[in-house]
C-alpha positions as CSV (number, residue, x, y, z in Angstrom):
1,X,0.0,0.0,0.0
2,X,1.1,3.6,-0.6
3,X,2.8,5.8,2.2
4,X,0.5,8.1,3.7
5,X,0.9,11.9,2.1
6,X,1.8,14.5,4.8
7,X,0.6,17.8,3.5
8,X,2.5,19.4,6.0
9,X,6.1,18.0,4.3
10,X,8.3,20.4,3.2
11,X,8.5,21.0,-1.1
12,X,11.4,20.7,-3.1
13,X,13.3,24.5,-3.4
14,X,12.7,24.5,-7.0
15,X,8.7,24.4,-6.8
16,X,7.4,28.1,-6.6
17,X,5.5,28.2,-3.6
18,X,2.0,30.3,-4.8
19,X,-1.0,32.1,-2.6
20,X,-4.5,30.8,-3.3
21,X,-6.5,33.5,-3.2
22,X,-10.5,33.6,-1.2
23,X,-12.6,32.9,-3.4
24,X,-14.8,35.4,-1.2
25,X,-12.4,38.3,-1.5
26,X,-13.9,40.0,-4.3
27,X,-17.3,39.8,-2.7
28,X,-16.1,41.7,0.2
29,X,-14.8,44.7,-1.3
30,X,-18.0,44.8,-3.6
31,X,-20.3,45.0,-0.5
32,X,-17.8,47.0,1.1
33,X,-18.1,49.5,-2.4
34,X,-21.8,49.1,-2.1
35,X,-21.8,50.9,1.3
36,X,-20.0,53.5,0.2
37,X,-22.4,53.9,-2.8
38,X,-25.4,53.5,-0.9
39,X,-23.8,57.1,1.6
40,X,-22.8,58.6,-1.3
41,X,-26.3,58.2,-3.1
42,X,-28.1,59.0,0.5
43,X,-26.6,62.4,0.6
44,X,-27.3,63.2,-2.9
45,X,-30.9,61.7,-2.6
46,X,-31.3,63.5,0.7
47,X,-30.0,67.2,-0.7
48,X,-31.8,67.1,-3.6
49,X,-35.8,66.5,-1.7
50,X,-34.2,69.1,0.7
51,X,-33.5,71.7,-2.7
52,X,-36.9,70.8,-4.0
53,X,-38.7,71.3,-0.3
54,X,-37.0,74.6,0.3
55,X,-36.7,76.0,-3.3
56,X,-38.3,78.8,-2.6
57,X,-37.1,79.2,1.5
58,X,-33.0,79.8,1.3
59,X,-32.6,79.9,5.2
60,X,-34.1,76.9,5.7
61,X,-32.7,74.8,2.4
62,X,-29.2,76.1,4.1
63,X,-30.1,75.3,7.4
64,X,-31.4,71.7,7.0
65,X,-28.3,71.1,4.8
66,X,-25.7,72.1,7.7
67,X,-27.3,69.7,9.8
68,X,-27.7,66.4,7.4
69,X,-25.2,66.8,4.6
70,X,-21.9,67.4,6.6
71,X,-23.3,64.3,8.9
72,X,-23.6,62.2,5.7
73,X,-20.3,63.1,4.5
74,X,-18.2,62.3,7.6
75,X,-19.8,59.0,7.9
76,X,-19.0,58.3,3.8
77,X,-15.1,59.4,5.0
78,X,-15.5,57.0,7.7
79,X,-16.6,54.4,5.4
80,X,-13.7,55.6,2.9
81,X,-10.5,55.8,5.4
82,X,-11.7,52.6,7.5
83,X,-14.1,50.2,6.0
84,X,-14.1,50.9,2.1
85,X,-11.6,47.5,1.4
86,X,-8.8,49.2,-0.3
87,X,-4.8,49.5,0.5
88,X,-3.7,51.5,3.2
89,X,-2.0,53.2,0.4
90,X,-4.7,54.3,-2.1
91,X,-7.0,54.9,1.2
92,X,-4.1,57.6,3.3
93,X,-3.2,59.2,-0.4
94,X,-7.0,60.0,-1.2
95,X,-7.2,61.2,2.1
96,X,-3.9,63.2,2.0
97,X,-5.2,64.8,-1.5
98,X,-8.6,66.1,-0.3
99,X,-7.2,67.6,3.0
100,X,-4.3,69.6,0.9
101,X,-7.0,70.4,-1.0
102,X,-9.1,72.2,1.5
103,X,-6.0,73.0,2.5
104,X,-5.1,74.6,-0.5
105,X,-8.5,76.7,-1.2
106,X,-7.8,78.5,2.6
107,X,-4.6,79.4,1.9
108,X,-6.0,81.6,-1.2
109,X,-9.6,82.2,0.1
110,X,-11.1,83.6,3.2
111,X,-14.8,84.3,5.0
112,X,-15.9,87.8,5.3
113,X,-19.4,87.3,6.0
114,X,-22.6,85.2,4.7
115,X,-25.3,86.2,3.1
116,X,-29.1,86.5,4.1
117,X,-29.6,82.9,4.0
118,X,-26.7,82.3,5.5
119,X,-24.0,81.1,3.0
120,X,-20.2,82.1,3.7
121,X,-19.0,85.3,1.0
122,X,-15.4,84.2,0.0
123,X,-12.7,86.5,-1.1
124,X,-9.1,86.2,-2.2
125,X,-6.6,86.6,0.8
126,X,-4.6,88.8,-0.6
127,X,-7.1,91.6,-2.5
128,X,-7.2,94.6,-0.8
129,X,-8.9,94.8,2.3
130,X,-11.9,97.1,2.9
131,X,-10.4,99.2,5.5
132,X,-7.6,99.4,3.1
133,X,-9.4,101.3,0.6
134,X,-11.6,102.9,3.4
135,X,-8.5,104.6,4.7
136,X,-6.8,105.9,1.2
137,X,-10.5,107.5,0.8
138,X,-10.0,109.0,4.2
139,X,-6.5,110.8,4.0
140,X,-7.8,113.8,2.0
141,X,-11.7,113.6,3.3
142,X,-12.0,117.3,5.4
143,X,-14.9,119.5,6.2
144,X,-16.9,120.7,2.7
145,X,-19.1,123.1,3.9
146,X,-18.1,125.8,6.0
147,X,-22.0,126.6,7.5
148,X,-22.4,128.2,10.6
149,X,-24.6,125.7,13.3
150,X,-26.9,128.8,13.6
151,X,-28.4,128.1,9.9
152,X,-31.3,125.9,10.2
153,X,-31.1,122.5,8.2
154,X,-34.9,122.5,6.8
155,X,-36.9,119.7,5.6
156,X,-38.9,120.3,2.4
157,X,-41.1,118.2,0.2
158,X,-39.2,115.4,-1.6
159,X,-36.3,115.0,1.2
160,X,-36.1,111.8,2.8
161,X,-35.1,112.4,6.5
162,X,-35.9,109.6,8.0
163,X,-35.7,105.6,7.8
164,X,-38.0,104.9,4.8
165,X,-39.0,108.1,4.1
166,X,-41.6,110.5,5.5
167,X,-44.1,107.6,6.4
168,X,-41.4,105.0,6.6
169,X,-43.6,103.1,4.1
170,X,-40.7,102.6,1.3
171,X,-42.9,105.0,-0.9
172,X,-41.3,107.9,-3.2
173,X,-44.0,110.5,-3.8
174,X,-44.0,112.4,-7.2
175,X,-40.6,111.2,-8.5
176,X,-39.6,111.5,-12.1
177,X,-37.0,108.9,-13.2
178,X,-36.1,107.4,-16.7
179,X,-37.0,103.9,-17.5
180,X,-35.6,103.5,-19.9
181,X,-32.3,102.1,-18.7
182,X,-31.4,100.7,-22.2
183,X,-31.4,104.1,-24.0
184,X,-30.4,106.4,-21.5
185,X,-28.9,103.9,-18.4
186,X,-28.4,105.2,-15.1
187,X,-25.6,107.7,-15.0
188,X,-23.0,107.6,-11.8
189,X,-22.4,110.5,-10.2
190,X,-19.9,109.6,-7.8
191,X,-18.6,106.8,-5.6
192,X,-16.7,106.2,-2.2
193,X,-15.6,103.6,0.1
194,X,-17.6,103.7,3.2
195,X,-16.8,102.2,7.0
196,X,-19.0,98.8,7.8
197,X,-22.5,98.8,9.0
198,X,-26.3,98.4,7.2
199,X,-27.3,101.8,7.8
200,X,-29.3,103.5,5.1
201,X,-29.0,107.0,4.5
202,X,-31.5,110.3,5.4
203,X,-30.9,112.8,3.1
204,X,-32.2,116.4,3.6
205,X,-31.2,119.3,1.0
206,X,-28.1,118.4,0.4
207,X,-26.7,116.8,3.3
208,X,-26.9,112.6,3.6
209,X,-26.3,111.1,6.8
210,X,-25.5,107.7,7.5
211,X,-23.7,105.3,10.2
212,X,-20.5,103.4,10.2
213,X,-17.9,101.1,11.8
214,X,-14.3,102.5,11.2
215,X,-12.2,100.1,13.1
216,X,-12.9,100.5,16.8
217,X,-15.5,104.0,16.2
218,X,-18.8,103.3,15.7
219,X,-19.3,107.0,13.7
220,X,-22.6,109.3,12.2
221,X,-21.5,111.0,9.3
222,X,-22.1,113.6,6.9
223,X,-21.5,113.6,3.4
224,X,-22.3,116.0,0.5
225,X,-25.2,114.8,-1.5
226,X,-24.0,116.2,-4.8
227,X,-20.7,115.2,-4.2
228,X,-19.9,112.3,-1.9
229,X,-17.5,114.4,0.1
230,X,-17.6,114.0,3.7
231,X,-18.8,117.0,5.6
232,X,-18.2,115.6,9.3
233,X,-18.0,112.7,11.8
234,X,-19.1,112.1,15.4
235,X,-17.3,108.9,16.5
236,X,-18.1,106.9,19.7
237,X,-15.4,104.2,21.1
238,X,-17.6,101.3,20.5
239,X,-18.2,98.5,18.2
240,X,-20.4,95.5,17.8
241,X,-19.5,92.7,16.2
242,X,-21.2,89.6,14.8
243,X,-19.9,87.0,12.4
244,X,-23.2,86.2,10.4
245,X,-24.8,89.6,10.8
246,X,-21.6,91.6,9.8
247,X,-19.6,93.9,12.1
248,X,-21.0,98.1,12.7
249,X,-24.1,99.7,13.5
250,X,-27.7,99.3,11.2
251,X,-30.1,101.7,12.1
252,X,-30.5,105.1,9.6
253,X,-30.3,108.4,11.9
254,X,-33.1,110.6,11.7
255,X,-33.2,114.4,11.0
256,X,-35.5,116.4,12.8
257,X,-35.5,120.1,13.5
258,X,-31.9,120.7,12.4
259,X,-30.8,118.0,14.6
260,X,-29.9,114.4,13.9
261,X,-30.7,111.5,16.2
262,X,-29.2,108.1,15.5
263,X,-28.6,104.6,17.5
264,X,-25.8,102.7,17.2
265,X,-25.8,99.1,17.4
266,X,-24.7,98.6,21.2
267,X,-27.6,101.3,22.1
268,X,-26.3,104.7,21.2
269,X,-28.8,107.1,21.1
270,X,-26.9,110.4,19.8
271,X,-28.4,114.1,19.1
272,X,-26.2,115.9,17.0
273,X,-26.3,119.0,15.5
274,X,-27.1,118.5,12.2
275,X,-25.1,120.7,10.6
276,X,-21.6,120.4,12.7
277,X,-22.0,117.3,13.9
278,X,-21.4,118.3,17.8
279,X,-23.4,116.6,20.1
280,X,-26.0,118.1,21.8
281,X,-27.0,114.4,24.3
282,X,-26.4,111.4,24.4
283,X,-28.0,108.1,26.0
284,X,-27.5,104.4,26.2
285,X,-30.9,102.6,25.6
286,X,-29.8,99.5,27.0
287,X,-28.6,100.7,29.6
288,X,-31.4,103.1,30.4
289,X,-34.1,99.9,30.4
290,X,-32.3,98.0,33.3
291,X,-31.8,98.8,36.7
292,X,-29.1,99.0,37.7
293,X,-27.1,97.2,34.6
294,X,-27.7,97.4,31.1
295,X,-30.1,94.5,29.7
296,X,-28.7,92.1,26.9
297,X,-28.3,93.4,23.5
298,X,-30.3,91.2,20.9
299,X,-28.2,89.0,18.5
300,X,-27.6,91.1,15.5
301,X,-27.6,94.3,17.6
302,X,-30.1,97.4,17.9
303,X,-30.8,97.8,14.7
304,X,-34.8,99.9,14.9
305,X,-34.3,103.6,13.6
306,X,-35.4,105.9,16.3
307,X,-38.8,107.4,15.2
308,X,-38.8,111.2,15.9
309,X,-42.1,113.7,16.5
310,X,-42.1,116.8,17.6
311,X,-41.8,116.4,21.5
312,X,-40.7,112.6,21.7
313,X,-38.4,109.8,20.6
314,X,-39.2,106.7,20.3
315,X,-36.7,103.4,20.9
316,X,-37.0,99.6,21.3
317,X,-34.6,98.5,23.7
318,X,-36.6,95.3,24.8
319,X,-35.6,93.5,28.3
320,X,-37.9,92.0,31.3
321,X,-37.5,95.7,33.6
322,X,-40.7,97.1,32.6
323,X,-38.5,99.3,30.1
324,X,-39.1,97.4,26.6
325,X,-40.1,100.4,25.5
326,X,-39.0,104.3,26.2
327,X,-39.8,107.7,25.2
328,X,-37.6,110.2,25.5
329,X,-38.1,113.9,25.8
330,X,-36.4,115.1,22.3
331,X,-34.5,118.5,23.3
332,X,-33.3,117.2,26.5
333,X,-32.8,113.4,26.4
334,X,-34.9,112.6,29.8
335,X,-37.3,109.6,29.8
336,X,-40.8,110.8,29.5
337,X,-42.4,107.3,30.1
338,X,-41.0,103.3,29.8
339,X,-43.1,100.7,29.6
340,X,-42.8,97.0,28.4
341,X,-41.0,93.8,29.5
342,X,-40.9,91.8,26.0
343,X,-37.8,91.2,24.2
344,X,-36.5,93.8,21.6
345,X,-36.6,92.9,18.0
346,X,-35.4,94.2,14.5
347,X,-38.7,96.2,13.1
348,X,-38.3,100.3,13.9
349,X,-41.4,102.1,15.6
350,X,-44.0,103.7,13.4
351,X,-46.9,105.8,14.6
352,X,-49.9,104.9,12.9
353,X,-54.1,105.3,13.0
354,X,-55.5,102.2,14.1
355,X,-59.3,102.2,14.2
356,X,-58.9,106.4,14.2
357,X,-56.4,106.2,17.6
358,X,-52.8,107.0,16.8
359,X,-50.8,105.4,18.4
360,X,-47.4,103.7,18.7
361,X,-46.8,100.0,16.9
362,X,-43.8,98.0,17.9
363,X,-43.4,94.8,16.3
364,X,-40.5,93.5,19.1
365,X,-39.4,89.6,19.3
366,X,-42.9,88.3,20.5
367,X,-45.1,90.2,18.2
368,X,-47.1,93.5,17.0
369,X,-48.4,95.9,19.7
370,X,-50.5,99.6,20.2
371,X,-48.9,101.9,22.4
372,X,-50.6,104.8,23.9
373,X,-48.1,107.9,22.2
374,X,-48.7,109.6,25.5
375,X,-48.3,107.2,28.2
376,X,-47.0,104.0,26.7
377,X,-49.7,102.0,28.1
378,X,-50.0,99.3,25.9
379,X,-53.8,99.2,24.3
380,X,-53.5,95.6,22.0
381,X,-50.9,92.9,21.0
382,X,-51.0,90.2,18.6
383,X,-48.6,87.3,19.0
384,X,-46.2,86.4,16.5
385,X,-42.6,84.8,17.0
386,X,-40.0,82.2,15.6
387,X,-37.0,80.7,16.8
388,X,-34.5,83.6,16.7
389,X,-37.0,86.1,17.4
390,X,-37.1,88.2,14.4
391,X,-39.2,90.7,13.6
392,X,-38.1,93.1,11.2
393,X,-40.7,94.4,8.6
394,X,-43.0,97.4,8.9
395,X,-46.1,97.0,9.7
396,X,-49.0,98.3,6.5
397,X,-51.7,99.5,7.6
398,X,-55.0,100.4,5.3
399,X,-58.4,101.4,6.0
400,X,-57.3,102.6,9.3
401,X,-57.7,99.3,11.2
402,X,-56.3,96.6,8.7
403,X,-52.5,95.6,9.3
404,X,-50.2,93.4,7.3
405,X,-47.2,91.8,8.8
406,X,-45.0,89.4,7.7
407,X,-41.8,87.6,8.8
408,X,-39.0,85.0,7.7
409,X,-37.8,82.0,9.4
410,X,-40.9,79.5,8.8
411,X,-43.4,81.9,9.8
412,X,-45.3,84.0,6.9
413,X,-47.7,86.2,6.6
414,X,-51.1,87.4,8.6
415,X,-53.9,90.5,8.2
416,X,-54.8,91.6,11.1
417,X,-58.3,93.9,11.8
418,X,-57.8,95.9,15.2
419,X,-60.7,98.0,16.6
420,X,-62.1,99.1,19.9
421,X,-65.0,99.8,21.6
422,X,-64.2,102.6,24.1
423,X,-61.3,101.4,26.0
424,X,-61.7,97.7,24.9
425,X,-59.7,96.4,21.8
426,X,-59.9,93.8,19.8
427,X,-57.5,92.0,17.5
428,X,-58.6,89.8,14.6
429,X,-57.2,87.7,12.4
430,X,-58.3,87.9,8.7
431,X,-56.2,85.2,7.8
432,X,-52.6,83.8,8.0
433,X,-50.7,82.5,4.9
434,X,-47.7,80.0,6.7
435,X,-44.2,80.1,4.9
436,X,-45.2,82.8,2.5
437,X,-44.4,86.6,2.3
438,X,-41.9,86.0,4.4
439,X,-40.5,89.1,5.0
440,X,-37.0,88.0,6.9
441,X,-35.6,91.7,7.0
442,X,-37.1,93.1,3.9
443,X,-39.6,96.1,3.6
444,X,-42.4,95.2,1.7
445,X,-44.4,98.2,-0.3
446,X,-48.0,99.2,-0.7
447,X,-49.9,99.9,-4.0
448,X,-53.1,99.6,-4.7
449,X,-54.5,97.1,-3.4
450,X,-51.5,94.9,-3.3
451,X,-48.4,94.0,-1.3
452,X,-45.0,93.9,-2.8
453,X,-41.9,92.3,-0.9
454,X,-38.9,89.8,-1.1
455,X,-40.5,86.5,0.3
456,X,-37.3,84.6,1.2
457,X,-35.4,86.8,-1.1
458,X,-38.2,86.4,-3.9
459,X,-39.9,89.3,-4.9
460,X,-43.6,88.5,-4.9
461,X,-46.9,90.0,-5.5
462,X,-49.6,89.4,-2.5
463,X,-53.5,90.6,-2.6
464,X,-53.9,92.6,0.3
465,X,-57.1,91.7,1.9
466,X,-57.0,87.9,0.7
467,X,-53.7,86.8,0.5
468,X,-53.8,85.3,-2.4
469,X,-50.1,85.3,-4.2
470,X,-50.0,86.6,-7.8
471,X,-47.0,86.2,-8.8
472,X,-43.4,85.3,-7.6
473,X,-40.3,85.9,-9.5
474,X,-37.3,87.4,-9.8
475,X,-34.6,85.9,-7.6
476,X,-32.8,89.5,-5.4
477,X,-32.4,87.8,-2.4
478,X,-32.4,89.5,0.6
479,X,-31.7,93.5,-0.6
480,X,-34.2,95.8,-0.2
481,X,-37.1,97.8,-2.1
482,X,-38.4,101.2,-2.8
483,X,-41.5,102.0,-5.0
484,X,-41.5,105.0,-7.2
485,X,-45.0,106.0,-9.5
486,X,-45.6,102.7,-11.2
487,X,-42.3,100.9,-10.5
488,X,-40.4,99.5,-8.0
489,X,-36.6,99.6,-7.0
490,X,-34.8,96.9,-6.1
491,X,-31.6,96.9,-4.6
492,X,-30.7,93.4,-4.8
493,X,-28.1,91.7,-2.2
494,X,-25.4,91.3,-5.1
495,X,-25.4,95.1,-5.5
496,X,-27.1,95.1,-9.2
497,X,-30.0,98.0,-9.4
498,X,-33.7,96.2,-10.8
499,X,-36.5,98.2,-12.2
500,X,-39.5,95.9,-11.9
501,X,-43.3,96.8,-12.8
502,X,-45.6,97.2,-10.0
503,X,-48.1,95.2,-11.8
504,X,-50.0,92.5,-10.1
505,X,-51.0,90.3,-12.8
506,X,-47.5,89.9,-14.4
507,X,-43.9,90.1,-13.0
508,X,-41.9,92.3,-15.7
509,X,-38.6,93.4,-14.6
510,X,-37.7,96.5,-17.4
511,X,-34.2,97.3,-16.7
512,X,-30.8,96.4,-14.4
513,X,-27.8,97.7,-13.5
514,X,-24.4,97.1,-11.3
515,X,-24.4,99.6,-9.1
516,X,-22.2,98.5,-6.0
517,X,-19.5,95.5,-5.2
518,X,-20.1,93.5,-2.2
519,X,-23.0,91.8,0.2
520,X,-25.8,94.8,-0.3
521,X,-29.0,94.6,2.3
522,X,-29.3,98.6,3.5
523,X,-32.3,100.3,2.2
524,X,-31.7,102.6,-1.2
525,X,-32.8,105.7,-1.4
526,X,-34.1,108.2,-4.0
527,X,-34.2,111.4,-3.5
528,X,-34.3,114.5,-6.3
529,X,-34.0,112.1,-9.1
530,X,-30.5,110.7,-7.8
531,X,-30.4,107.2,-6.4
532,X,-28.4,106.3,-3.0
533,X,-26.9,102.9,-2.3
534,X,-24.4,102.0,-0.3
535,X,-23.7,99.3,1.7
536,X,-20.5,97.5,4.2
537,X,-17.8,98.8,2.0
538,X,-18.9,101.5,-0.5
539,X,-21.8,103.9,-1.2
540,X,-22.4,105.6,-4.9
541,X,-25.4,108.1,-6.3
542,X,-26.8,107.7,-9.6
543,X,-28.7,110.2,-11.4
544,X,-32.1,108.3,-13.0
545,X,-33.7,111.5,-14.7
């Protein structure tokens, strides 16, 4: 019989000893490659019903995406650096090539801000810097005008003192512009770097005064309409700061009775002389509505225009000390009356006839309320809120006791009918439209019969007393609106110039221009046929007749 075989025997030194592969090794890595697919496809599945969701909503598209995508795409690296089946080799490199990369793309770009719905603005490390160009601007920018204080600065028709004009309704009354941009197209009159800040700019004869961060001085200034030349600047030592709402103050002063009155953005309140710029009083709002310290500031800063009348001033400072609220005496400075303990929000006072009372409205974080001009007693509130507490959008009010609001951040719209029946009021919803007009820190206009505003940086047409959208078109995101006659101006957040119809059945947009560099959300103005735009680093005027 033949000798057992031991397989265990050593083989001659000539055979070539060979590996048998698995036979299962390939179906590994292919499941292994099939996990990696099935991430990849996720995330792509999972963004795309998130685009079509939120076409129409940027904050939130941007918003849900931060919290699933980034998720999906660490666990896919996971997959790829641990699990995925190939070499150490091919696994370390692709890993090594990405991060250099990333790597790379910092080393020439940088974040300077975001944009309204929260997407990061890159620029090139190595342009310019803004307060490089702000400070060659500066080195020759001295007093213009030589005009003693004792001249009075007086408002006449046309002249757009205060934060949305007269009314503070976005509307330009008898203006005559050209539109028609292609034969005759806007004409610039000058341009200027400006400091940081949103701050819009009142304009009266022809002095324009606006707000802005210059490194550590939070500063009102005065420029020469006609020319862009600055006339004077009051600086305070302050500055606010904020990484997604930009650094610098936001309100637009207001000019009253030769005097300006403006609030900076860590609660200010200056009265200047209008025509100097020396300071006549100051306060600090937040400070003046605590106790004994100030109360917090909101997240993107006091940004509510003081409204001005001819005894009072008006301010939001918000805060739980019975002080959400304050009027101030407007020669002096002293508190006439506080009252309020509800959070401050975004939206500046406007005083209004409701249901033939005038009275105060403050739309603050919680929602719309009547104030009594003379006391501050509150009369009516209607509650309306989101997550971060923005309200930012005027109030429109028609027929006397019908009020639109409207706000971003998943809320919408609503009509509102107030009335009372001696000292009883009543509030009363006409109806609510959810996730539409939302108004996240855009002005919406009034013509009509209709409302006009960017709804989550669309501009849309709404039917007043119904609701009922028109049309929606025409993709400004979050900038900021004006209407003129039959046509509305938009200043779009890219810094381009729209003419649009303000026609409800149709959305027609007739002309466009590039009129400013940079993130754009401050208000325009027109004023004498010339157009003012400005925004975080430059301002320009345009003549449009």
């Amino acid at each position: 019989m033949p000798s057992e075989i031991k397989t265990d025997a050593p083989l001659p030194a000539d055979v070539e000893q060979t590996q048998i592969p698995e036979t299962n090794q390939p179906k590994k890595l292919f499941r292994r490659l099939l996990i990696g697919a099935f991430l990849l496809v996720t995330t792509v599945l999972i963004q795309g019903a998130l685009s079509y969701r939120f076409q129409d909503e940027g904050t939130q598209l941007v918003m849900y995406s931060l919290m699933v995508t980034p998720a999906m795409l660490l666990l896919f690296g996971i997959w790829w650096t641990f699990f995925s089946g190939f070499s150490r080799k091919i696994r370390w490199s692709v890993v090594g090539v990405i991060a250099g990369g990333i790597g790379l793309f910092f080393f020439f770009f940088k974040v300077v801000g975001f944009t309204g719905n929260m997407e990061p603005v890159w620029v090139k490390r190595w342009a310019k810097t803004h307060q490089e160009k702000l400070a060659e601007f500066l080195k020759n920018q001295k007093s213009s005008l030589d005009i003693p204080e004792t001249k009075p600065l007086v408002i006449e028709e046309g002249d757009w003192a205060s934060y949305r004009g007269p009314l503070r309704n976005g509307i330009v009354r008898n203006a005559k512009i050209n539109i028609d941009w292609k034969a005759n197209p806007p004409k610039e009159v000058w341009r200027h770097p400006v400091g940081l800040g949103w701050s819009s700019f009142a304009i009266v004869g022809e002095y324009a005064f606006t707000q802005e961060q210059r490194q550590e001085e939070e500063c009102v200034v005065c420029y020469n309409a006609k020319t862009g030349k600055q006339i004077w600047v009051h600086a305070d030592n302050t500055k606010f700061a904020e990484i997604l709402g930009g650094n610098g103050p936001r309100a637009t002063p207001t000019v009253y009775d030769s005097k300006v009155y403006a609030l900076g953005a860590n609660g200010i309140l200056n009265c200047l002389n209008a025509l100097s710029g020396k300071k006549i009083w100051s306060r600090n709002i937040l400070k003046d509505a605590g106790n004994n310290e100030k109360v917090s500031n909101i997240t993107w800063g006091m940004s509510a225009s003081p409204l001005v009348t001819e005894e009072k001033i008006f301010v939001n400072p918000g805060g739980e000390q019975g002080k959400g609220v304050i009027a101030y005496h407007r020669i002096t400075g002293d508190i006439i009356w506080a009252n309020g303990n509800d959070p401050a929000s975004y939206c500046a006072p406007c005083i209004k006839k409701v249901d033939n009372v005038e009275q105060l409205l403050i739309f603050d974080g919680y929602g719309l309320k009547g104030h009594d001009i003379e006391t501050g007693e509150e009369l009516w509130r209607f509650e309306s809120t989101n997550t971060p507490k923005v309200n930012a959008a005027q109030p429109i009010v028609q027929e006397e006791n019908l009020i639109f609001i409207g706000s971003g951040y998943g809320v919408g719209a609503a009509l509102l009918q107030v009335t009372h029946n001696k000292n009883e009021w009543t509030v009363t919803t006409k109806y609510t439209i959810k996730n539409r007009c939302k108004l996240k820190f855009n002005d919406a206009v009034y013509k009509e019969g209709y409302v006009y505003g960017l709804d989550e940086g669309i501009l849309a047409c709404y039917e007043f007393k119904t609701g009922k959208r028109m049309w929606k078109k025409g993709r400004y995101q979050y900038g900021q609106i004006l209407l003129t006659g039959e046509h509305i101006l938009v200043l779009a957040q890219d810094g381009k110039v729209a003419l649009v119809e303000a026609n409800p059945d149709q959305f027609i947009e007739v002309g466009k221009f590039n009129a400013i560099e940079g993130k754009t959300w401050n208000h325009p103005v027109l004023h004498q046929g010339k157009l003012y735009v400005r925004n975080a680093e430059e301002a320009a005027c345009y003549q449009l007749r």
